[in-house]
C-alpha positions as CSV (number, residue, x, y, z in Angstrom):
1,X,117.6,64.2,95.0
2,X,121.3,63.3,95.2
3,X,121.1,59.3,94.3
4,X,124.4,56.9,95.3
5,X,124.9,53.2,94.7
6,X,126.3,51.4,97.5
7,X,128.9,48.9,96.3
8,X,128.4,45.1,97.0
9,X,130.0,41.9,95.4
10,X,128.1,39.1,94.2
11,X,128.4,37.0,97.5
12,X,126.3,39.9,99.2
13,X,123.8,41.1,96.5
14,X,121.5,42.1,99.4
15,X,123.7,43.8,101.5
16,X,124.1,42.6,105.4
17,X,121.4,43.6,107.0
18,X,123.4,46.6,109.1
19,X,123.7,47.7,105.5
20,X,120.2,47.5,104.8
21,X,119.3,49.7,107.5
22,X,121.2,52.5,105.8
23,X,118.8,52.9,102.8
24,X,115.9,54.3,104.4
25,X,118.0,56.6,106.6
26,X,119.9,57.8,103.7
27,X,116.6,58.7,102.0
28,X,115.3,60.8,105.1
29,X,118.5,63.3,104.0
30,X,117.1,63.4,100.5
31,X,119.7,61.0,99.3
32,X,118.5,57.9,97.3
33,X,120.9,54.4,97.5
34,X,120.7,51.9,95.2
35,X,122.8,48.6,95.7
36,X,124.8,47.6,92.8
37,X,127.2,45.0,92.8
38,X,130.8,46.7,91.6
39,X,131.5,44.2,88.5
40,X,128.1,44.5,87.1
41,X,128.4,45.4,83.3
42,X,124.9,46.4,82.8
43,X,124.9,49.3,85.3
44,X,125.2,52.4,83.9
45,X,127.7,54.3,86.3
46,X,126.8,58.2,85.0
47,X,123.3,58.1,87.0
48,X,125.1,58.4,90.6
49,X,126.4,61.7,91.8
50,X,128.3,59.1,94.1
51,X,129.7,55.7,95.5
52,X,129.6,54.2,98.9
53,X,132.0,51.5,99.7
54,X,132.7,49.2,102.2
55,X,135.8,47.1,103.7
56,X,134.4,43.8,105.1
57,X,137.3,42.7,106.9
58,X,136.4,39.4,107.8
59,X,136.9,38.3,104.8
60,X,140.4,38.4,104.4
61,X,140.9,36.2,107.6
């Protein structure tokens, strides 16, 4: 299985929910997601073939 971590900050540690509904169709392709928040030092980055990112632009309005 190819495994990913899909990027989130600390303000969303859940995801949105539009986000959510990627995990399970992600794993119908074989393709395992974890969420992990980008500044965590705990996470050990070598266990992902990948890294899915996002732009929330409403942020910066």
């Amino acid at each position: 299985m190819y495994t990913i971590a899909l990027l989130t900050c600390q303000d969303f540690p859940d995801l949105t929910v539009s986000d959510q509904q990627l995990i399970p169709e992600l794993f119908k392709l074989g393709i395992v997601a974890d969420v992990a928040i980008w500044d965590d030092p705990d996470i050990n980055w070598k266990k992902y073939d990948a890294l899915g990112f996002q732009k929330y632009l409403g942020l910066f309005y």
